[in-house]
VODOVO-846827 format. One record per residue (C-alpha): x, y, z; residue in three letters; residue number from 1. Coordinates in pm, 1 decimal, padded with zeros to 6 digits. Example, Ala and Ser with C-alpha at 12.3 -4.5 7.8 and 13.67 -1.06 7.14 Angstrom:
<sites>
X=01230.0; Y=-00450.0; Z=00780.0; res=ALA; n=1;
X=01367.0; Y=-00106.0; Z=00714.0; res=SER; n=2;
</sites>
This chain:
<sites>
X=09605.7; Y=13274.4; Z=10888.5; res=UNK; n=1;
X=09482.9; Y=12912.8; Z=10822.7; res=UNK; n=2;
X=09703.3; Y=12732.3; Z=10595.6; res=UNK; n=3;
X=09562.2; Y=12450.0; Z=10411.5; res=UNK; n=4;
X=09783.9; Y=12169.6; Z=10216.9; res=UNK; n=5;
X=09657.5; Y=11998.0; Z=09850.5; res=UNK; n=6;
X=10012.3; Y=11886.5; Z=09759.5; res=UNK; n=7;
X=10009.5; Y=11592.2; Z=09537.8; res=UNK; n=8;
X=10281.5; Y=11392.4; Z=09832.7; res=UNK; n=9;
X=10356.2; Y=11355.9; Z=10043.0; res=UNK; n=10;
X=10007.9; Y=11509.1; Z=10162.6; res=UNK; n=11;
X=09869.2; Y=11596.4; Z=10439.2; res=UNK; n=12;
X=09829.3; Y=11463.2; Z=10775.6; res=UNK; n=13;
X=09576.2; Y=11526.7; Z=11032.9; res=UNK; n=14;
X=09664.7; Y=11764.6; Z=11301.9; res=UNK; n=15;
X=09550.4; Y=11544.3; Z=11548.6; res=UNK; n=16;
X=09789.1; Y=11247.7; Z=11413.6; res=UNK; n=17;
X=10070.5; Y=11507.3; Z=11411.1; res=UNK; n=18;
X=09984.9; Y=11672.1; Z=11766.8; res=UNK; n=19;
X=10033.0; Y=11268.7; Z=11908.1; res=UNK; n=20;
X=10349.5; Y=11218.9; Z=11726.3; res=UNK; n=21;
X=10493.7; Y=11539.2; Z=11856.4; res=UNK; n=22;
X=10362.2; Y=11384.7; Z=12252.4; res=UNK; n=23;
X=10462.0; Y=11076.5; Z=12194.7; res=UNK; n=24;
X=10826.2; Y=11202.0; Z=12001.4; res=UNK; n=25;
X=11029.4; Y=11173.4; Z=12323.7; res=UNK; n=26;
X=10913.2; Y=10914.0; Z=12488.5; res=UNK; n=27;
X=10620.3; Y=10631.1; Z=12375.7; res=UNK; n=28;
X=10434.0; Y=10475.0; Z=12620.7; res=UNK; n=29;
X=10676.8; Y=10477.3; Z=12920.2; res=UNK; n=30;
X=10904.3; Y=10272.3; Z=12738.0; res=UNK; n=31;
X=11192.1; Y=10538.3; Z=12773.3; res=UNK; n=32;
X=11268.3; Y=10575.8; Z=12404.6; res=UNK; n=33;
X=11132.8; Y=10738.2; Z=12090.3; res=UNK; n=34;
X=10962.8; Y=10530.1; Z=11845.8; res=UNK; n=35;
X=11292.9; Y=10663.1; Z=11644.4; res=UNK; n=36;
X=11551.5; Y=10482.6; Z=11804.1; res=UNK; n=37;
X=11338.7; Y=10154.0; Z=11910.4; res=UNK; n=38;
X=11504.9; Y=09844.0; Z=11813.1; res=UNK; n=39;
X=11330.4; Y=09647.4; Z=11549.9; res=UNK; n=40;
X=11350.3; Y=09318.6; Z=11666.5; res=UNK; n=41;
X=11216.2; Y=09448.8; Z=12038.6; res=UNK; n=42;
X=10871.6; Y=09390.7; Z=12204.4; res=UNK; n=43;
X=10795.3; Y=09801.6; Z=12166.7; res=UNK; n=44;
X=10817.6; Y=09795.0; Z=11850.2; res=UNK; n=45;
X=10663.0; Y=09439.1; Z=11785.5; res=UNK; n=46;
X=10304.2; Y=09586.0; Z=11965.1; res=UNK; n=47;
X=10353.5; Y=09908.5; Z=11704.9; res=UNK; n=48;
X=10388.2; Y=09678.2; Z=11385.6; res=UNK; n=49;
X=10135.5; Y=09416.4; Z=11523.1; res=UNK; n=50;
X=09864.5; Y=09693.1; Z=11627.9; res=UNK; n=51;
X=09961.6; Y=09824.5; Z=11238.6; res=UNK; n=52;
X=09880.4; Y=09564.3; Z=11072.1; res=UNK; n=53;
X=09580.5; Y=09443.5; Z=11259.7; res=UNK; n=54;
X=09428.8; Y=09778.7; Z=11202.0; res=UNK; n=55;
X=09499.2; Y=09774.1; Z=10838.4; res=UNK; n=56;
X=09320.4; Y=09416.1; Z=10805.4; res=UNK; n=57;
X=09028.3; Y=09557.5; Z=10979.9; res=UNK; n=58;
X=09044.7; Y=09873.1; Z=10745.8; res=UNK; n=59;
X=09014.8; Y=09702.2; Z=10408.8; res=UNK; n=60;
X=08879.6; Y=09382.1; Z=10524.2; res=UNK; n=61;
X=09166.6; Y=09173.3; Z=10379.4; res=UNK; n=62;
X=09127.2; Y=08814.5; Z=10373.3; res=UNK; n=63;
X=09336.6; Y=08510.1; Z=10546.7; res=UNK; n=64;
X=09428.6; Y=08412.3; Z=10198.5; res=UNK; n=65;
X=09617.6; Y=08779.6; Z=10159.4; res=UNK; n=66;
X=09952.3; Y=08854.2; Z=10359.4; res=UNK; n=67;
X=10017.8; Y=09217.8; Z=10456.2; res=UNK; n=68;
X=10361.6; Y=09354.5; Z=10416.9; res=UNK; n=69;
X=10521.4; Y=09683.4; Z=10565.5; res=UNK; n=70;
X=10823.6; Y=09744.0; Z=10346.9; res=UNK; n=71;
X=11061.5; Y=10045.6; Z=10199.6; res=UNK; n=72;
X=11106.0; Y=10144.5; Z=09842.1; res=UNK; n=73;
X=10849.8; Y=10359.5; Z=09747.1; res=UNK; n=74;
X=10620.6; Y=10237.9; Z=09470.8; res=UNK; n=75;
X=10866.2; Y=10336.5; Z=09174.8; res=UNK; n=76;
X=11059.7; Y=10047.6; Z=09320.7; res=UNK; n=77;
X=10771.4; Y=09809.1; Z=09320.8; res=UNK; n=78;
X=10730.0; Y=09902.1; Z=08975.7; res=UNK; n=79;
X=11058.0; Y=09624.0; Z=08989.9; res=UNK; n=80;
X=10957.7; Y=09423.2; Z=09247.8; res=UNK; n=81;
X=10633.3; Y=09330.9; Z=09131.0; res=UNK; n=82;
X=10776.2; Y=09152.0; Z=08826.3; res=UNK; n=83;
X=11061.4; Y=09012.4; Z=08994.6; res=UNK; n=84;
X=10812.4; Y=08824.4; Z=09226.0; res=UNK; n=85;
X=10493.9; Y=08764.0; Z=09027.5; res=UNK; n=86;
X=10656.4; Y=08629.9; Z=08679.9; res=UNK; n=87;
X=10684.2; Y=08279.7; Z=08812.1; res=UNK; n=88;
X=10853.2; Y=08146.8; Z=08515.4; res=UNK; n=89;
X=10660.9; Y=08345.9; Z=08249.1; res=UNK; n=90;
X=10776.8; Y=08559.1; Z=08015.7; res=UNK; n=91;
X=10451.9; Y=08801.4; Z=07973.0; res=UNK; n=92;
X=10231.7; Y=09053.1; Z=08204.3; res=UNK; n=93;
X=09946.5; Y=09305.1; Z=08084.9; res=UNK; n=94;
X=09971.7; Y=09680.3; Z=08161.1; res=UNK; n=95;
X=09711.4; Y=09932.5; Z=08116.7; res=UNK; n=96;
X=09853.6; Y=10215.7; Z=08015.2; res=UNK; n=97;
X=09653.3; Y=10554.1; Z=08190.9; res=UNK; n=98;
X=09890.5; Y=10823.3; Z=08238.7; res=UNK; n=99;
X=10187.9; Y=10897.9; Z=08357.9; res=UNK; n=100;
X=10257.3; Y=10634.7; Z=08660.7; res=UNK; n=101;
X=10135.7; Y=10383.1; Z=08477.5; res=UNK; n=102;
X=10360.4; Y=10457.3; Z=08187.3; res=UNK; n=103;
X=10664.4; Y=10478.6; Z=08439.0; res=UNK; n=104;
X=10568.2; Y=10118.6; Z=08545.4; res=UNK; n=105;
X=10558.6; Y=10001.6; Z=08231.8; res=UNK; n=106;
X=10904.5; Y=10105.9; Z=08147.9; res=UNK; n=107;
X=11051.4; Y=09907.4; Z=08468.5; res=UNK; n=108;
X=10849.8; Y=09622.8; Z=08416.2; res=UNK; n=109;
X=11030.3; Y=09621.6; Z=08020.5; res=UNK; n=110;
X=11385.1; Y=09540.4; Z=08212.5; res=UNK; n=111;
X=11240.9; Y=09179.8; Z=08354.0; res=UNK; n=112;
X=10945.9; Y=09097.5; Z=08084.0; res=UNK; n=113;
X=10776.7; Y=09150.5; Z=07723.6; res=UNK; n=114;
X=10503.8; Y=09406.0; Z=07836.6; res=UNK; n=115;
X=10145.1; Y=09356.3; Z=07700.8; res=UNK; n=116;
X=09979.2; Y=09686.2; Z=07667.5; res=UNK; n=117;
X=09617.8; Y=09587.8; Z=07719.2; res=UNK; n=118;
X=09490.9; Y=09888.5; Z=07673.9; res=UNK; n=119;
X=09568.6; Y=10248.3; Z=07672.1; res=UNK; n=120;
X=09434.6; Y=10582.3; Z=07666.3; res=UNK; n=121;
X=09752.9; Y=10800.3; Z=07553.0; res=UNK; n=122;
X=09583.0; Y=10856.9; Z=07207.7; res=UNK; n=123;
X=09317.0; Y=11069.9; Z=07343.8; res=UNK; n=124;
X=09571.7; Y=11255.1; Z=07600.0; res=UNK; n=125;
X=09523.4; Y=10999.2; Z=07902.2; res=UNK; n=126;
X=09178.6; Y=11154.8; Z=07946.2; res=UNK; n=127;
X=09026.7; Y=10819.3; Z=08044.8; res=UNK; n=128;
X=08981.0; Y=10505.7; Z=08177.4; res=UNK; n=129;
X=08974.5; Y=10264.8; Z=07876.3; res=UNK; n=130;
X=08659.0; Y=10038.1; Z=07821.5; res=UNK; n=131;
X=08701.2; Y=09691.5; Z=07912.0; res=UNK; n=132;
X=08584.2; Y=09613.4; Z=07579.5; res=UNK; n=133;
X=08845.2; Y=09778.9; Z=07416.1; res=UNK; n=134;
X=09111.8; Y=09560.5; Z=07650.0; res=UNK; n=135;
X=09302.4; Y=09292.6; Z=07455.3; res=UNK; n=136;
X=09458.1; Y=09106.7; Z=07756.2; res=UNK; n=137;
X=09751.0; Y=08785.1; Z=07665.0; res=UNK; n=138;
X=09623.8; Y=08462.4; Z=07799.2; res=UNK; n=139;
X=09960.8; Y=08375.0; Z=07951.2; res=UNK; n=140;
X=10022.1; Y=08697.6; Z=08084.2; res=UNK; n=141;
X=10154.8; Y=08609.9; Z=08459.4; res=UNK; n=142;
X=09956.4; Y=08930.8; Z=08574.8; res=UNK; n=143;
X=09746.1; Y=09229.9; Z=08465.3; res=UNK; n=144;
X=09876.0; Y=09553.6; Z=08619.1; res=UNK; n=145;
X=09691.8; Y=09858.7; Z=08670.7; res=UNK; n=146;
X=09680.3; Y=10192.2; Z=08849.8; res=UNK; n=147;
X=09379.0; Y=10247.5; Z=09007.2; res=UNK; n=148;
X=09504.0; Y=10655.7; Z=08992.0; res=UNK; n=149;
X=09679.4; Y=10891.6; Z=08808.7; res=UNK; n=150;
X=09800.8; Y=11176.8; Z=09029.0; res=UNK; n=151;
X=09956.2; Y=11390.8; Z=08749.7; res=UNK; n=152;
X=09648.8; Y=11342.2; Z=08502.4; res=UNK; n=153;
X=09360.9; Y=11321.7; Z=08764.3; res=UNK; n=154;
X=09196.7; Y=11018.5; Z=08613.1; res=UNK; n=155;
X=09068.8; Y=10735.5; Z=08838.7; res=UNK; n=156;
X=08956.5; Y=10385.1; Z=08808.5; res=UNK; n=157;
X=08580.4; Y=10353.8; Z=08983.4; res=UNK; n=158;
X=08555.2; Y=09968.9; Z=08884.0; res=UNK; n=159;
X=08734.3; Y=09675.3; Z=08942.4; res=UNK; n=160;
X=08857.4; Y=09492.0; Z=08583.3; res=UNK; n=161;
X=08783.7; Y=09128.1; Z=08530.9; res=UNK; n=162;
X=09132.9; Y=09016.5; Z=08437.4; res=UNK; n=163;
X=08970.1; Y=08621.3; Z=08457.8; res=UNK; n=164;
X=09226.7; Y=08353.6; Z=08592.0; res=UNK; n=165;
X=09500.6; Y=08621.2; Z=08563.8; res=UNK; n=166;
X=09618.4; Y=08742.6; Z=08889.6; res=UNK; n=167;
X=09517.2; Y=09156.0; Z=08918.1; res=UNK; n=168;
X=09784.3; Y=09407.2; Z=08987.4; res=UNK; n=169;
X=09714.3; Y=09713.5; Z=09100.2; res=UNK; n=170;
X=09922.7; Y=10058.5; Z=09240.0; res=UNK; n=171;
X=09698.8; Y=10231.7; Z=09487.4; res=UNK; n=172;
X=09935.6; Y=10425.7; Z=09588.2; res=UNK; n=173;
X=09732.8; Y=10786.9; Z=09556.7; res=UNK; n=174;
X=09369.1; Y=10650.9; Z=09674.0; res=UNK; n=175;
X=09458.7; Y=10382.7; Z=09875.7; res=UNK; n=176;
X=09206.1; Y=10374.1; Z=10157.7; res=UNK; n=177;
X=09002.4; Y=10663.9; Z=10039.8; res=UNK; n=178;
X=08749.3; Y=10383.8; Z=09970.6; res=UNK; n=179;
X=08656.5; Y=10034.5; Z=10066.5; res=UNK; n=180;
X=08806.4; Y=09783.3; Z=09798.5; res=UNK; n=181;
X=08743.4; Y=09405.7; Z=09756.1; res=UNK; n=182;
X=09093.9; Y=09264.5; Z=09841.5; res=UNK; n=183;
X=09007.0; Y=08940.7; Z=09735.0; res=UNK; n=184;
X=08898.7; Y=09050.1; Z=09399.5; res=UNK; n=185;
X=09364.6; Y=09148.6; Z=09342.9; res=UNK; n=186;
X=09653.3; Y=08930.0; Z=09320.5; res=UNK; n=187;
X=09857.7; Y=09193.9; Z=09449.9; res=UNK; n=188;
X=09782.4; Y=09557.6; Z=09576.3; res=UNK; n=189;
X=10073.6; Y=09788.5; Z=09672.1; res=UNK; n=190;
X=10106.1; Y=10146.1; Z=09748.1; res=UNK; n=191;
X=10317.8; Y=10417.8; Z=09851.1; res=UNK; n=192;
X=10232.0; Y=10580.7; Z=10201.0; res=UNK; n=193;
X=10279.2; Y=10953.9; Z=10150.4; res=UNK; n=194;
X=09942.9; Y=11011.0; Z=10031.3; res=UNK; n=195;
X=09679.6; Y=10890.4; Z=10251.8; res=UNK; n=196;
X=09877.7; Y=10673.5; Z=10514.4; res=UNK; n=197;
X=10148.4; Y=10864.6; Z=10625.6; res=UNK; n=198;
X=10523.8; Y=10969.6; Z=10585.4; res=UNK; n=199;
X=10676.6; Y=10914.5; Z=10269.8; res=UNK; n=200;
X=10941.7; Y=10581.0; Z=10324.1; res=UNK; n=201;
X=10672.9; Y=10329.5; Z=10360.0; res=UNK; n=202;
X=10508.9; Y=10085.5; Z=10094.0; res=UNK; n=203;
X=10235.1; Y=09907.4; Z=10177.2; res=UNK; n=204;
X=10183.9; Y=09545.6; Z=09952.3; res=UNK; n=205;
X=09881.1; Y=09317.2; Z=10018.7; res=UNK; n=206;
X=09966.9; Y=08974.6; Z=09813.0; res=UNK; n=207;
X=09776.7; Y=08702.3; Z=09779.0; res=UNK; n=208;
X=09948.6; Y=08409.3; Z=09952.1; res=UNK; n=209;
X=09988.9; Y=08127.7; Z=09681.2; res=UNK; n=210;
X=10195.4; Y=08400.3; Z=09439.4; res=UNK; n=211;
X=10441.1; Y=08380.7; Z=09686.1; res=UNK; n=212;
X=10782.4; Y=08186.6; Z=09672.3; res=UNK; n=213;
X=10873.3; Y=08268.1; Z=09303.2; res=UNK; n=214;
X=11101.6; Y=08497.5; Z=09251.3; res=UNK; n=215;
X=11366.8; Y=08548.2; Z=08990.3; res=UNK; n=216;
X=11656.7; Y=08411.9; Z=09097.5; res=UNK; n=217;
X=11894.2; Y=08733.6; Z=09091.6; res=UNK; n=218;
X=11612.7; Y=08882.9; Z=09330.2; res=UNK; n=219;
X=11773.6; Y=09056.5; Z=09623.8; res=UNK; n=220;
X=11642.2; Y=08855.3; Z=09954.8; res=UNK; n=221;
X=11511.9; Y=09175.9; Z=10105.9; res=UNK; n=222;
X=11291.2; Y=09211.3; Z=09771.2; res=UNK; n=223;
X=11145.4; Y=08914.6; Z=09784.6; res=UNK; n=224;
X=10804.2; Y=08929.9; Z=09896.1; res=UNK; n=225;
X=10800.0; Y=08554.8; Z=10011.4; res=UNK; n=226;
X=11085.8; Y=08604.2; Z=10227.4; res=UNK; n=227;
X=10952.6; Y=08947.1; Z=10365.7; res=UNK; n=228;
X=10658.4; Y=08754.2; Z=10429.8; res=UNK; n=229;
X=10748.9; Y=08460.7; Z=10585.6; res=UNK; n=230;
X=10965.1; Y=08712.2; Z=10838.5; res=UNK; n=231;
X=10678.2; Y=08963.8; Z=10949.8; res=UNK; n=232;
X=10838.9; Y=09245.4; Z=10722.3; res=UNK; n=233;
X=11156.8; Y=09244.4; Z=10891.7; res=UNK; n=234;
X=11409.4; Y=09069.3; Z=10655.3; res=UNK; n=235;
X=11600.5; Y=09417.9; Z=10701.1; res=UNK; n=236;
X=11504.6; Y=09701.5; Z=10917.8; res=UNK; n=237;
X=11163.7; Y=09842.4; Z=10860.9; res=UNK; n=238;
X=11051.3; Y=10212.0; Z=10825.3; res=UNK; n=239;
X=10999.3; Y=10184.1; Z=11156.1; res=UNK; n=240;
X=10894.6; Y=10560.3; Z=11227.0; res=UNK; n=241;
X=10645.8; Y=10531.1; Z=10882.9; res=UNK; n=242;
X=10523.2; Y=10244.1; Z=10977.9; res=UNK; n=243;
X=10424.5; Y=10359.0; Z=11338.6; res=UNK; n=244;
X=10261.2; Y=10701.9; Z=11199.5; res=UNK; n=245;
X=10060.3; Y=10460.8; Z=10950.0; res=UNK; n=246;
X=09957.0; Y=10278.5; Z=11223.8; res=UNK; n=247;
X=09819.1; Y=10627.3; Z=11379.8; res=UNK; n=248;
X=09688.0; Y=10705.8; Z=11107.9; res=UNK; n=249;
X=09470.3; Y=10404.4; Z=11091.8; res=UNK; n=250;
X=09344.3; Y=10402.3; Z=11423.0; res=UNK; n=251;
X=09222.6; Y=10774.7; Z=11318.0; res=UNK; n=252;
X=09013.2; Y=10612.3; Z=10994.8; res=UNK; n=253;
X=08882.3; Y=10396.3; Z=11205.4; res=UNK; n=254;
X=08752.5; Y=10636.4; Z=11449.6; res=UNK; n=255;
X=08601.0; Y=10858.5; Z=11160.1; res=UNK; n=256;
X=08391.9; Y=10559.4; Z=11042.2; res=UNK; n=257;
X=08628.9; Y=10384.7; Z=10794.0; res=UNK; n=258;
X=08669.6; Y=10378.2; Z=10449.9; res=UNK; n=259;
X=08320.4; Y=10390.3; Z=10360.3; res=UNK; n=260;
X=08273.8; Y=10723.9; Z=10543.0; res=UNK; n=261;
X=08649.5; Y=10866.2; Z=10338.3; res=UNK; n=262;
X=08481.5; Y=10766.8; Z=10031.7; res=UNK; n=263;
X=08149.0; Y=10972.6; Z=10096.5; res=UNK; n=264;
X=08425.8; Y=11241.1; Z=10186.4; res=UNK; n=265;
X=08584.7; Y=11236.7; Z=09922.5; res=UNK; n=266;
X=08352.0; Y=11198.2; Z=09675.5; res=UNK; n=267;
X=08159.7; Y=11554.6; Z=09842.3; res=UNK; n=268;
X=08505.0; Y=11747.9; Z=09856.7; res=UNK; n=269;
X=08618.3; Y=11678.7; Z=09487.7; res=UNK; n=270;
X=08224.8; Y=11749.3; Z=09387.2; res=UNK; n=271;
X=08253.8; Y=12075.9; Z=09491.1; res=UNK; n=272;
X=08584.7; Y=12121.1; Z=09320.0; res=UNK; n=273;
X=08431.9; Y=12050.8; Z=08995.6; res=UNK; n=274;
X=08115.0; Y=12228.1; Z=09016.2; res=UNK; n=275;
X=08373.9; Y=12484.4; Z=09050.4; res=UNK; n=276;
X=08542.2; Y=12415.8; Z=08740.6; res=UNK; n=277;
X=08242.8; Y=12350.8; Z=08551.4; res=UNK; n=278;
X=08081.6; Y=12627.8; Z=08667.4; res=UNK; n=279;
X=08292.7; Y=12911.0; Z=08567.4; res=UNK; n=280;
X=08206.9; Y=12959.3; Z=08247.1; res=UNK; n=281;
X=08513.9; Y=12810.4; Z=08083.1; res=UNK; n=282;
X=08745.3; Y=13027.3; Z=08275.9; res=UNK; n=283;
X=08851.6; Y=12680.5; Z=08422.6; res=UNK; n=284;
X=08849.4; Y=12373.1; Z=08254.7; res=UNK; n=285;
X=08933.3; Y=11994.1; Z=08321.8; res=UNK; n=286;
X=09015.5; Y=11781.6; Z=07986.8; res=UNK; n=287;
X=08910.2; Y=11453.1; Z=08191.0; res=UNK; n=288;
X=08567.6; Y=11261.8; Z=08130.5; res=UNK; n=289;
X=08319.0; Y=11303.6; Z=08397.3; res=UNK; n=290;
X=08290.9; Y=10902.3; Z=08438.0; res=UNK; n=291;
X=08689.0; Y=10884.0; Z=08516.3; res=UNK; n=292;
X=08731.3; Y=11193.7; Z=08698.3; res=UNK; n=293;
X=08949.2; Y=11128.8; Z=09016.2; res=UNK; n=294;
X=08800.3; Y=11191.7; Z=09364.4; res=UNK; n=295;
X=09123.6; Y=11274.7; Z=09529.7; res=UNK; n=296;
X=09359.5; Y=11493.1; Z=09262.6; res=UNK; n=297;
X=09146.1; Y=11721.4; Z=09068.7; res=UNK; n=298;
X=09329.5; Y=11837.5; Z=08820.4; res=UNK; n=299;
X=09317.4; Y=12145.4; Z=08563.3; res=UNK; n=300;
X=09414.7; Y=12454.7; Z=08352.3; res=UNK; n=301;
X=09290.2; Y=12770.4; Z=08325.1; res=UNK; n=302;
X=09170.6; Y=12910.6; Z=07984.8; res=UNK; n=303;
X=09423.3; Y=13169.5; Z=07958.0; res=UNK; n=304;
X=09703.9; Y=13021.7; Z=08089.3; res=UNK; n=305;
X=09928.6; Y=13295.5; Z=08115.3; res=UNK; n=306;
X=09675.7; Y=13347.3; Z=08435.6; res=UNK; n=307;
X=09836.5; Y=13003.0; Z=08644.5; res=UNK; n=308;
X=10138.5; Y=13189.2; Z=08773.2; res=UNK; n=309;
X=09920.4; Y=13422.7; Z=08931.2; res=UNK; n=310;
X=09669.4; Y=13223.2; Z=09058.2; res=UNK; n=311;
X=09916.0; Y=13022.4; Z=09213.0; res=UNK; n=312;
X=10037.3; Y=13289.9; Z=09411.1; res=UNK; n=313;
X=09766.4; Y=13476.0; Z=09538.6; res=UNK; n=314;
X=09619.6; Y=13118.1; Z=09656.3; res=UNK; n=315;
X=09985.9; Y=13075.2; Z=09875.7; res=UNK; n=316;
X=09941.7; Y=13453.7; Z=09999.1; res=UNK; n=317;
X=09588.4; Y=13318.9; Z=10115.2; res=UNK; n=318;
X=09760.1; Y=13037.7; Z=10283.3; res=UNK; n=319;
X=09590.0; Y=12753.0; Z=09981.4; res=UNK; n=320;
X=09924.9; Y=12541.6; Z=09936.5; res=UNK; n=321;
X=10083.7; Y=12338.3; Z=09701.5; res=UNK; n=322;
X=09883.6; Y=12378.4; Z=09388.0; res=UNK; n=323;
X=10091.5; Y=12350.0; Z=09096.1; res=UNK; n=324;
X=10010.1; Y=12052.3; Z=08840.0; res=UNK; n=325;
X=10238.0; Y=11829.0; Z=08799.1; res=UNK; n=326;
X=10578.5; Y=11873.1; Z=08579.1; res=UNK; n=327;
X=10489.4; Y=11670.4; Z=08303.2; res=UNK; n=328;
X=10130.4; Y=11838.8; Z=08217.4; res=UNK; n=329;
X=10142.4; Y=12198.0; Z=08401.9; res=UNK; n=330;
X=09813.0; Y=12367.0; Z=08491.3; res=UNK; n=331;
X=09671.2; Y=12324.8; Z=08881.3; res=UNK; n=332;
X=09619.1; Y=12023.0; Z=09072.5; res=UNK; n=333;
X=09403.0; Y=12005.0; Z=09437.8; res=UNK; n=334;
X=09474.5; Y=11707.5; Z=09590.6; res=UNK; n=335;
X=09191.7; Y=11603.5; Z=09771.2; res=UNK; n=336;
X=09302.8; Y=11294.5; Z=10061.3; res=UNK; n=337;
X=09147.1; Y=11171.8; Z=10366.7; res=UNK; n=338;
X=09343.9; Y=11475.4; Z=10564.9; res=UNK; n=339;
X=09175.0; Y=11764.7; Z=10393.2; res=UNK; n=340;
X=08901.4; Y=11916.8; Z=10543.6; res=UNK; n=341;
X=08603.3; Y=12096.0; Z=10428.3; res=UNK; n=342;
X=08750.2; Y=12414.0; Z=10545.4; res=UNK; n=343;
X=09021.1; Y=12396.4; Z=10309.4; res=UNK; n=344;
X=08758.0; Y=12298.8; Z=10031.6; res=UNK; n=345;
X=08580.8; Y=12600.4; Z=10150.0; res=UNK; n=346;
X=08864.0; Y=12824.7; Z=10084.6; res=UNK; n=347;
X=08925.0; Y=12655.8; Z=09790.4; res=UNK; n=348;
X=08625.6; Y=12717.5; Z=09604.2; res=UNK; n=349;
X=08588.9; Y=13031.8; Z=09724.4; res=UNK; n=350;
X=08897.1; Y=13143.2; Z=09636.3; res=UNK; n=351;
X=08792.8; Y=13010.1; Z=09251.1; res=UNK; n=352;
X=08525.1; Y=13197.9; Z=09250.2; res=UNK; n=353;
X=08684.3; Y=13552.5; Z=09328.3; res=UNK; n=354;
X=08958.5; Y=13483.1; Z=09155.9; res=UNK; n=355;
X=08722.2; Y=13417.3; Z=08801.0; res=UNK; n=356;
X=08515.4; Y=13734.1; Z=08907.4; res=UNK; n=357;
X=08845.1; Y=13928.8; Z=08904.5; res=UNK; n=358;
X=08995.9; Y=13775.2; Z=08624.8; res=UNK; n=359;
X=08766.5; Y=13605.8; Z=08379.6; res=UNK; n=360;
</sites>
């Protein structure tokens, strides 16, 4: 039986990424050693980080004035990090609040400044993006952080905010590269690999140059970004079996056409999802508004929810995955990233269908 995985992270991987990891475990390139046990600071591993990065440029287009970092943490640790090295002497930074990440990010982010809530959605259960217009952003915030999406609510930003002169923050960490972004348009970008990249231990954080060099001064060296910077991500030792299973993995994007052709992708797989939902009559339902809906974690509840323990596992018995919402809201979630494939949609919607017919 085919198995198909929609956990929420880490996610999937392509078989084919997994199938050269598994070649490649013992031995990589005639070098003698596994990627696992290459030193750092060696010319093996240089050409994996180098080929890495340069791929990851490519990907997203990032411009010279932009550094690319490979570093460890996770993003709940860059919920930190980002104020430690973007305050610059300030005392202020904006936060949209959208659901659950962002709210965790605002907590952290209370330890180093007075938070800003620009805007926020909790009022109306985090079932939207708030309006721009409804944004009241602090003139001398040092940054305006947002998260582009909310894996346990299933709502997504599908615009870029005008934040004006002040630098734009943003955790991608559960769409990152599931669609082209403007890089120049951020301050800082940074996301968590375990999604769409790779292997959970790897953070990814695209800065823009000239907020470099600031950090508070009780910042740890190997969380400064500057410093991280200025020594190619290598400070300390580097995720160096995360960061060579990104670097797969974005060879592989490239060869499927980019991020423009994961976007079309995604938006076709999560489309079907909904119809799903939509369709059934109200036997399924998702609280989100159609404008904000997320392309890559549907999420929802069934009418009767006494039903979700079930459904959850006959869809495991048919070999459907990971499906359970997340802690904090319940229901059903189908995470939707670059590794699923329309197969697994196909069973997925399918499996909806009989399951309402049986049930509804």
């Amino acid at each position: 039986m085919q198995r198909f995985n929609f956990a929420a992270g880490p996610g999937a991987v392509p078989r084919e990424i997994l199938e050269q990891a598994r070649d490649e475990m013992l031995d990589w390139h005639g070098t003698g050693m596994s990627v696992l046990e290459m030193p750092f600071t060696g010319p093996a591993f240089g050409k994996i980080l180098a080929a890495a990065g340069n791929d990851l440029r490519h990907l997203l287009g990032i411009p010279p004035s932009h550094r690319t970092l490979l570093l460890q943490g996770g993003a709940y640790a860059h919920f930190a990090l980002v104020p430690m090295n973007l305050l610059r002497g300030r005392g202020t930074a904006d936060y949209v609040e959208t659901g659950h990440w962002s709210r965790r990010a605002i907590t952290e982010a209370r330890r180093y400044c007075q938070v800003n809530v620009a805007a926020s959605s909790a009022m109306s259960g985090f079932d939207r993006v708030p309006p721009l217009t409804q944004w009241h952003l602090d003139t001398e915030a040092a940054y305006c952080h947002i998260t582009t999406n909310e894996t346990a609510e299933g709502v997504q930003f599908h615009w870029t905010p005008d934040s004006g002169e002040t630098p734009l923050v943003a955790d991608m960490t559960s769409d990152f590269l599931s669609r082209p972004v403007d890089v120049a348009q951020y301050g800082l970008i940074y996301a968590s690999a375990q999604k769409n990249v790779g292997p959970a231990g790897l953070t990814v954080v695209i800065v823009r140059e000239d907020l470099l060099g600031h950090p508070l001064a009780n910042t740890p060296t190997v969380f400064d970004y500057g410093g991280q910077a200025d020594s190619d991500s290598k400070v300390n030792t580097p995720p160096t079996y995360s960061i060579y299973v990104a670097g797969l993995v974005f060879q592989w994007l490239r060869r499927q056409g980019g991020l423009v052709e994961m976007a079309r992708r995604a938006r076709s797989r999560s489309a079907r999802v909904y119809a799903a939902i939509d369709g059934s009559g109200g036997f399924y339902r998702c609280s989100i508004e159609h404008p904000d809906r997320s392309i890559v974690n549907v999420c929802f509840h069934l009418a009767d929810e006494t039903l979700e323990r079930t459904f959850l596992e006959q869809a495991d018995s048919q070999g459907l995955l990971n499906l359970k919402g997340h802690p904090v809201h319940g229901g059903l979630r189908a995470s939707l990233y670059n590794a699923m494939t329309e197969e697994g949609v196909d069973g997925l919607v399918a499996f909806m269908e009989e399951f309402r017919r049986r049930w509804g």
